[in-house]
C-alpha positions, 0 to 999 in steps of 0.5 A: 241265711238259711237253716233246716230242721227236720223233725218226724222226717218233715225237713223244713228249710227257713230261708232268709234273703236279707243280709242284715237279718241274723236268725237263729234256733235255740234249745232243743231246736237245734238237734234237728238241724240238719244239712241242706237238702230236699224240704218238705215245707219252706219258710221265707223270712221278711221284715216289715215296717208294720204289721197288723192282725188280717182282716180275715176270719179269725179261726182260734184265738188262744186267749194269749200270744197267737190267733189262727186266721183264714184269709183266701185259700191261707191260713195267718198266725198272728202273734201279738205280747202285751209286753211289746205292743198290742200289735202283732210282732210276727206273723206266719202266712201258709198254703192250705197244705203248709208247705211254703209260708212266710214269716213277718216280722214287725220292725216297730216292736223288734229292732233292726240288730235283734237276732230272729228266731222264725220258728220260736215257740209257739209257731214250731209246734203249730207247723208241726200239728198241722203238717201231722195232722195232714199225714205228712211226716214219719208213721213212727216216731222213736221215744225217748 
């Protein structure tokens, strides 16, 4: 499965290569999926058995769901809940320059038919802050 978001005219392409995984946008999200195209930053989905926080320098810890990591040349978001387990149930892998990425999910707190959301809140915004905050995307955004 694949989809492609663009917001501020940063395309993101989420790709998916196994079949039994369904994913999904919802809310707001889904206004700025576009058709398929050239992408600015591509994301690769996975499921893993397990998952645990890197065993790396640890940059930012909200104090809630998510955990900022530098491990080598790339940077770990960890995303843990308390009401699942304290283990992470996602985690999302980027280049310095968060272009191309991978998402894990953890099988052990997500079961195998649950419909997958990649880029639910918080990890949306946090891709995006990065990208802009590198001076990719649209100079001018329209509001309202």
């Amino acid at each position: 499965m694949t989809f492609t978001l663009r917001v501020a005219d940063i395309a993101t392409r989420v790709v998916c290569d196994e079949p039994a995984v369904a994913l999904t946008v919802s809310g707001a999200a889904r206004r700025f999926l576009v058709p398929e195209g050239p992408a600015d930053v591509t994301i690769q989905v996975e499921r893993a058995s397990s998952l645990e926080d890197p065993q790396a320098k640890k940059l930012f810890d909200s104090g809630l769901v998510w955990r900022l990591y530098r491990d080598g040349g790339d940077f770990v978001f960890s995303f843990t809940s308390a009401s699942l387990t304290p283990v992470p149930y996602k985690l999302a892998r980027f280049d310095t320059s968060f272009t191309n990425g991978t998402v894990w999910f953890n099988r052990a707190c997500l079961p195998d038919d649950r419909v997958l959301e990649p880029l639910d809140f918080p990890l949306a915004e946090l891709l995006m802050i990065n990208l802009l905050a590198r001076g990719r995307g649209s100079r001018f955004m329209a509001v309202g």
